[in-house]
DSSP file (Angstrom, degrees, kcal/mol; ACC not computed):
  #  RESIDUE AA STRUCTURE BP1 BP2  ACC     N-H-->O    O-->H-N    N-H-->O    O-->H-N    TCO  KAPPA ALPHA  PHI   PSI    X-CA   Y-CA   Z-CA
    1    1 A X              0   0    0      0, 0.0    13,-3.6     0, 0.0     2,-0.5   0.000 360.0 360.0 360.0 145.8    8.1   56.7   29.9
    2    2 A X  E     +AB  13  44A   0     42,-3.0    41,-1.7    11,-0.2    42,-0.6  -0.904 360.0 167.7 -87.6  89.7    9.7   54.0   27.5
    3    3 A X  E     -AB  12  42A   0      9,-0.7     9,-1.1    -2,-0.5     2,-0.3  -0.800  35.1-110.3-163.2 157.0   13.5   53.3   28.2
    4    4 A X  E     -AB  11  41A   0     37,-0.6    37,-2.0    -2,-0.3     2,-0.6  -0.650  16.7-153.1 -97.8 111.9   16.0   51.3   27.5
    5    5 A X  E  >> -AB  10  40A   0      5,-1.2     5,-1.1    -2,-0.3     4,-1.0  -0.967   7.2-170.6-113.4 121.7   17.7   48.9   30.0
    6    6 A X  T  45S+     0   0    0     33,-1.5    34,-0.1    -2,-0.6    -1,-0.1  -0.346  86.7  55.0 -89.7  36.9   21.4   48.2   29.2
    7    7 A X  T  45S+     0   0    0     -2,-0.2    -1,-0.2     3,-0.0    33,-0.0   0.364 122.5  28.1-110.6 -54.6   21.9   45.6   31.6
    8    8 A X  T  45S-     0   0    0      1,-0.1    -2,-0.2     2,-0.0     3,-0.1   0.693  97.0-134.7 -81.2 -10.2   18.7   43.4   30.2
    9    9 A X  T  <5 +     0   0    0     -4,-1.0    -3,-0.2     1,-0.2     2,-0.2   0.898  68.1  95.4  65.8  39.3   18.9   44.8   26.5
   10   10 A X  E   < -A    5   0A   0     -5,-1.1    -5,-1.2     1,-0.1     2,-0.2  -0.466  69.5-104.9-125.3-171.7   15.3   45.4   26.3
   11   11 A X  E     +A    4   0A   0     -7,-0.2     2,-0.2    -2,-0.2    -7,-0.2  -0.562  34.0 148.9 -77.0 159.2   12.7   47.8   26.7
   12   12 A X  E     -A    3   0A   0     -9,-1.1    -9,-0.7    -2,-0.2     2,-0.3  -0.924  34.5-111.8-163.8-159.2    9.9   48.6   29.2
   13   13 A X  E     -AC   2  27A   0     14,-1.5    14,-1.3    -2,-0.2     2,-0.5  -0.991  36.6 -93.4-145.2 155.9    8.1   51.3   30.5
   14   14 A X  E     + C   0  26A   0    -13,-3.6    12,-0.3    -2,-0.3     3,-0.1  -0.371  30.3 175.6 -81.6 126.5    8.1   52.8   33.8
   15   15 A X  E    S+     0   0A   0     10,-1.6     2,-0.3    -2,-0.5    11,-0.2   0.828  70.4  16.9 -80.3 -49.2    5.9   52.0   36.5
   16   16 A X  E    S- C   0  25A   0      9,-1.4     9,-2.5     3,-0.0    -1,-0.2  -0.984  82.8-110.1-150.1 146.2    6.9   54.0   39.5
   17   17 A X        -     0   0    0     -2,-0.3     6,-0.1     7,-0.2     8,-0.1   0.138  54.7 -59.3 -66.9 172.5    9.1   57.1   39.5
   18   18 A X        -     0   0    0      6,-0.1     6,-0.2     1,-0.1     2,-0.1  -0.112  54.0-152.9 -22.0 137.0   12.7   57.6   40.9
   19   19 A X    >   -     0   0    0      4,-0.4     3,-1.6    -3,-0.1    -1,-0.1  -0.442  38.1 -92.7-103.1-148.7   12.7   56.6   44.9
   20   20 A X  T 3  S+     0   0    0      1,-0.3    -2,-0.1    -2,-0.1     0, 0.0   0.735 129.9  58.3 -80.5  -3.6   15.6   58.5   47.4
   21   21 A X  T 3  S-     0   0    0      2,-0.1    -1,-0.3    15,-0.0    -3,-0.0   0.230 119.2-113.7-127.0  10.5   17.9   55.2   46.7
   22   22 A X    <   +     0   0    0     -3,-1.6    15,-0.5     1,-0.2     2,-0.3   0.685  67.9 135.6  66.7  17.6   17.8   55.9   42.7
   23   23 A X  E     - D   0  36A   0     13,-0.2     2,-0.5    14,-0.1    -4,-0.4  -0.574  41.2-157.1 -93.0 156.4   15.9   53.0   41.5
   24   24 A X  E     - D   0  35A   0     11,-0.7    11,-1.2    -2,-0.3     2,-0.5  -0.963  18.6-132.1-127.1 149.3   13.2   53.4   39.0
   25   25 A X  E     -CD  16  34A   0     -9,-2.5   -10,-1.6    -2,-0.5    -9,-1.4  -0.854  36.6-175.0 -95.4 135.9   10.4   50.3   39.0
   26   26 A X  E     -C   14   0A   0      7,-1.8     2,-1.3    -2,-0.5   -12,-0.2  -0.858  21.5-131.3-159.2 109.7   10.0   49.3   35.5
   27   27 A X  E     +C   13   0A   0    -14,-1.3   -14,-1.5    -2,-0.5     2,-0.5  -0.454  27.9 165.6 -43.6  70.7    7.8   47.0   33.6
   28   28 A X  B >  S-E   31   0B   0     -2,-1.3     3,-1.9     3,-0.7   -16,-0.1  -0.868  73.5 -17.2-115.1 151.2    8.9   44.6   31.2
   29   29 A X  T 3  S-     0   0    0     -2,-0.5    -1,-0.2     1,-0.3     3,-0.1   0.919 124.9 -63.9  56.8  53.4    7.3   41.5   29.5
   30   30 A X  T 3  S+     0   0    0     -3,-0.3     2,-0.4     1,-0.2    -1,-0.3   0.514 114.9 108.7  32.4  33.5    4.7   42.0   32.8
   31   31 A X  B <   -E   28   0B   0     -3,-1.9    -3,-0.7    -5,-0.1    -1,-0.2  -0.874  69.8-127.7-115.5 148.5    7.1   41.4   35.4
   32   32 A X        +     0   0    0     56,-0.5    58,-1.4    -2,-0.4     2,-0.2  -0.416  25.6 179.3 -90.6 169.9    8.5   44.6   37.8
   33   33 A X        -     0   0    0     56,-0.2    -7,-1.8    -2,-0.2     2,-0.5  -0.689  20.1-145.7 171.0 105.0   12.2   45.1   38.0
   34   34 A X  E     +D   25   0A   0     56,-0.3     2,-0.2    -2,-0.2    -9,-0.2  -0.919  33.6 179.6-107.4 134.7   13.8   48.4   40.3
   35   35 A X  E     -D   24   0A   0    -11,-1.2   -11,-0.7    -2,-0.5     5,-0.1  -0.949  36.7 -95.9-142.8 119.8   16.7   49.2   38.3
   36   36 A X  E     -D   23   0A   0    -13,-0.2    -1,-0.2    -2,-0.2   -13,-0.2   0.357  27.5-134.3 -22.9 160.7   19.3   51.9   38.9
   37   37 A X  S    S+     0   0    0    -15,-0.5     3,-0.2     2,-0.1    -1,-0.2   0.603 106.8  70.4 -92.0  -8.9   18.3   55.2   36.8
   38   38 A X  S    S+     0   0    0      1,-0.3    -1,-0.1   -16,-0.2    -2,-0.1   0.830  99.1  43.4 -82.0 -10.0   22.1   55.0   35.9
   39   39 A X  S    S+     0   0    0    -34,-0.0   -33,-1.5     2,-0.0    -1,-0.3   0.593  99.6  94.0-102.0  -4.4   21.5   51.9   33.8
   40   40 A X  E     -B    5   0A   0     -3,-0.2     2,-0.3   -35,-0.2   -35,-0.2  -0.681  57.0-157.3 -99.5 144.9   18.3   53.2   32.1
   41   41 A X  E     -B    4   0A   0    -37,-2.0   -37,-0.6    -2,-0.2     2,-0.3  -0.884  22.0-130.2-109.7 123.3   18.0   55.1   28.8
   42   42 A X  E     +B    3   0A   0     -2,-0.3   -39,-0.2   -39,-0.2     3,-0.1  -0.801  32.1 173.9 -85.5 151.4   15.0   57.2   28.4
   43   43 A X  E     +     0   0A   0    -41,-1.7     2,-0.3     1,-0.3   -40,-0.2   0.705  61.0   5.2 -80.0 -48.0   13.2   56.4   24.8
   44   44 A X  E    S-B    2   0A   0    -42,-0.6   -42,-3.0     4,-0.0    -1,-0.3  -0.909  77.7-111.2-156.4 128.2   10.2   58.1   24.6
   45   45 A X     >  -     0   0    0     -2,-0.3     4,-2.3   -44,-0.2     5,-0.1   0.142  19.0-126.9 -19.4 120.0    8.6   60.5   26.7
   46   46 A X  H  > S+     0   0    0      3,-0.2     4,-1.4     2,-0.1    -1,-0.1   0.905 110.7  53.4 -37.5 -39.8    5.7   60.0   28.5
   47   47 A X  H  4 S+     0   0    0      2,-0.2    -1,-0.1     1,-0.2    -3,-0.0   0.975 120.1  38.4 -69.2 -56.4    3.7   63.3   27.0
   48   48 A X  H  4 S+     0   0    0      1,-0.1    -1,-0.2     3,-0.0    -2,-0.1   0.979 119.4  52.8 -57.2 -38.0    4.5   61.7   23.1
   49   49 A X  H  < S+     0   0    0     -4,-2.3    -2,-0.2     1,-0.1    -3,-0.2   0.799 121.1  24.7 -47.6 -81.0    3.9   57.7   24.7
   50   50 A X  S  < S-     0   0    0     -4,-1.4     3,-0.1     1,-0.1     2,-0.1  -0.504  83.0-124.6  36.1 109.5    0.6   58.5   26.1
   51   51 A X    >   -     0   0    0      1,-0.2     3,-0.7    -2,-0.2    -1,-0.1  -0.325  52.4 -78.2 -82.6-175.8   -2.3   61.3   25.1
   52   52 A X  T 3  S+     0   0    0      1,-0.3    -1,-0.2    -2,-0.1    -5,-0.0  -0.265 119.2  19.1-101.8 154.1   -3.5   63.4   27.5
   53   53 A X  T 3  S+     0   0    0      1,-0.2    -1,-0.3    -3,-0.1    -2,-0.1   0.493  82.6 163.8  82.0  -3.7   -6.1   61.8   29.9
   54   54 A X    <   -     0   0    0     -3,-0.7     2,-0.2     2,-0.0    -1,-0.2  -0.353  41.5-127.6 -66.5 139.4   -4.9   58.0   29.0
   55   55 A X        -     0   0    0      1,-0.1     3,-0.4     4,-0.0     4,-0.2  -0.774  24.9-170.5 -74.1 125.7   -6.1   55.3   31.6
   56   56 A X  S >> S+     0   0    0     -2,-0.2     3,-0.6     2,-0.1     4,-0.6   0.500  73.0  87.1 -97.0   7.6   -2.9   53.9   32.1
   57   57 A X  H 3> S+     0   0    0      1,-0.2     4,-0.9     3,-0.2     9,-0.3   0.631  77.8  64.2 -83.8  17.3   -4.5   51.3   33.9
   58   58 A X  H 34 S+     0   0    0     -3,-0.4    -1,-0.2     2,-0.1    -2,-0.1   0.824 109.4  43.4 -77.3 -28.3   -5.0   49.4   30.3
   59   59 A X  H <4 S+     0   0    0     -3,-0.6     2,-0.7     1,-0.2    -2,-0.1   0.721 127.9  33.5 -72.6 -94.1   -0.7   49.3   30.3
   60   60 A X  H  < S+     0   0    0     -4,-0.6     2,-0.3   -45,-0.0    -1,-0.2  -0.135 114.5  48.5 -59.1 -18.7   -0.9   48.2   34.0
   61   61 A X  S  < S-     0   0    0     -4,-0.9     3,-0.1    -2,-0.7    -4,-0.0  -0.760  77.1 -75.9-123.9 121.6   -3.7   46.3   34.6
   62   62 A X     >  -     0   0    0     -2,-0.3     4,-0.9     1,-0.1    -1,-0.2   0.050  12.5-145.8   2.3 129.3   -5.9   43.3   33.5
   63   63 A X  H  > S+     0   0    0      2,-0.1     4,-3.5     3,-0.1    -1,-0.1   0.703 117.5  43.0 -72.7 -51.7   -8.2   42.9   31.0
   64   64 A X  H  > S+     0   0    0      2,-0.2     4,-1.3     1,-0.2     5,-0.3   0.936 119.4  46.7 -51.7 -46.2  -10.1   40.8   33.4
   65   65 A X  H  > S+     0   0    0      1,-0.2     4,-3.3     2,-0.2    -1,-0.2   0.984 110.1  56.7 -51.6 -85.0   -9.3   43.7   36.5
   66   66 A X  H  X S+     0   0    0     -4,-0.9     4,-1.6    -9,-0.3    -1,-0.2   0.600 105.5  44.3 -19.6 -43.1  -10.3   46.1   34.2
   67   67 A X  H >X S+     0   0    0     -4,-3.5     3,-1.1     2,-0.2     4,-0.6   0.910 114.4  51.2 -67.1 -92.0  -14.1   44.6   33.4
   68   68 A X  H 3X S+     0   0    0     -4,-1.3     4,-4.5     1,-0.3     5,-0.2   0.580 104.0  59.8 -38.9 -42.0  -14.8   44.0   37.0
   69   69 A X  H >X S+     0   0    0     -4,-3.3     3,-1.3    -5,-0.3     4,-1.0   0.947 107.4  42.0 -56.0 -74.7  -13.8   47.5   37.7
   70   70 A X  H << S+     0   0    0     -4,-1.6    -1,-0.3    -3,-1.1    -2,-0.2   0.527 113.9  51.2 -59.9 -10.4  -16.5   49.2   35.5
   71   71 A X  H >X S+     0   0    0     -4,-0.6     4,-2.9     2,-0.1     3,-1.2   0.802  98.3  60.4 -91.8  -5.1  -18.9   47.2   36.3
   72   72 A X  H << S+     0   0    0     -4,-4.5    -2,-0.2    -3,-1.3    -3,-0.1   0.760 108.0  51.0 -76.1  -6.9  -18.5   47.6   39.9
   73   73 A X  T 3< S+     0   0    0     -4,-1.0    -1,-0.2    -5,-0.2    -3,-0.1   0.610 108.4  50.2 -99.1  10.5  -19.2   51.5   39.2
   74   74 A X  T <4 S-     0   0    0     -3,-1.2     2,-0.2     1,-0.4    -2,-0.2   0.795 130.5 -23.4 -83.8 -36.1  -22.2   50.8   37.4
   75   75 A X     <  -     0   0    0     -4,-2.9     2,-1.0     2,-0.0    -1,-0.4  -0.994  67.2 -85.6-165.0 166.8  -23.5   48.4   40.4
   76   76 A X        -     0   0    0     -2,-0.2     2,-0.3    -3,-0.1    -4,-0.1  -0.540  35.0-167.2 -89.2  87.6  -22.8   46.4   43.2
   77   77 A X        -     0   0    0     -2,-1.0     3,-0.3    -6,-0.1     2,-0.2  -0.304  12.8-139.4 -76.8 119.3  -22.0   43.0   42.5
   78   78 A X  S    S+     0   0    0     -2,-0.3    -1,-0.1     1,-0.2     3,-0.1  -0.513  76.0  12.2 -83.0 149.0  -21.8   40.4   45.4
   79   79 A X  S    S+     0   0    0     -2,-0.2    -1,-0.2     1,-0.1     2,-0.2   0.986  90.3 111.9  51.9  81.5  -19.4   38.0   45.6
   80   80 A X        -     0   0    0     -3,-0.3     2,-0.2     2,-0.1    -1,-0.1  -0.663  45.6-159.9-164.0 142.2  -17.2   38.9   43.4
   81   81 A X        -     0   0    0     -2,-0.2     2,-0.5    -3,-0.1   -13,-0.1  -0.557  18.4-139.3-101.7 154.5  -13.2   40.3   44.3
   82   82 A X        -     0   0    0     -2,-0.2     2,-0.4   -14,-0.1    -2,-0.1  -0.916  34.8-153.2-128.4 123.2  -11.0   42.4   42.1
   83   83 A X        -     0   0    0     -2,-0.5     2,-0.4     2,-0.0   -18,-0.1  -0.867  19.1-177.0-147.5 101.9   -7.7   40.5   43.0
   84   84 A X        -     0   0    0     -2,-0.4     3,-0.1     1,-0.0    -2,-0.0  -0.897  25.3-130.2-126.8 128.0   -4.5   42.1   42.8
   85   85 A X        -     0   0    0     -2,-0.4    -1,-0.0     1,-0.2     3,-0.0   0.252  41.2-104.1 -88.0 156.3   -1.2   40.0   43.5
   86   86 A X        -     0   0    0      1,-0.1     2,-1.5     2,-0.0    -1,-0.2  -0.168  50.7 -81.6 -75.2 156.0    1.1   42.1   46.1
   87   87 A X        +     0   0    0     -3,-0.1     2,-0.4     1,-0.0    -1,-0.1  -0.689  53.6 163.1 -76.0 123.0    3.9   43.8   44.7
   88   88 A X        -     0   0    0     -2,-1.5   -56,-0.5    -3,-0.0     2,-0.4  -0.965  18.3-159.5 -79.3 150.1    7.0   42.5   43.9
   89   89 A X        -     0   0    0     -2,-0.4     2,-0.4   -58,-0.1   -56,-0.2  -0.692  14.0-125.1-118.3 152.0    9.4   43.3   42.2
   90   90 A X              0   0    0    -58,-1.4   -56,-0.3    -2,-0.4   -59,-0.0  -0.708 360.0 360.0-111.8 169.6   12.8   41.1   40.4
   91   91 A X              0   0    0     -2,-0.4    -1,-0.2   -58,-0.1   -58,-0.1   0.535 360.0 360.0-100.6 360.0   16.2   41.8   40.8
């Protein structure tokens, strides 16, 4: 989904759904950011954002991630790491 945060007066789009404590994790400008649901504005829908079937791991992802990943189902490549930074998120 695409929504509207009225603290930061931006966009993003949401990363990981509601938890029990009401924060939503939400992507802008490639930084993470749990933010209340009360301060978020939905924009656009997932279903309209997104067609059916969409890899979202082009929003989410690497370019660089991405390559390594298809070729490592093509073959096995030695030495080489798919390396992806622990989460964190800012407040």
């Amino acid at each position: 989904d695409c929504v509207f945060i009225s603290t930061m007066q931006r966009f993003g789009i949401v990363y990981e759904p509601e938890n029990s404590r009401g924060e939503v994790v939400v992507m802008v400008m490639k930084k993470k950011y749990k933010i209340n649901h009360k301060r978020l504005t939905l924009q656009v829908d997932a279903q309209e954002l997104y067609p059916e079937n969409y890899d979202l791991d082009i929003v989410f992802e690497s370019k660089k991630n991405r390559k390594k990943r298809k070729q490592f189902s093509k073959h096995h490549m030695e030495g080489v790491i798919i390396e992806t930074p622990a989460e964190s998120y800012d407040d």
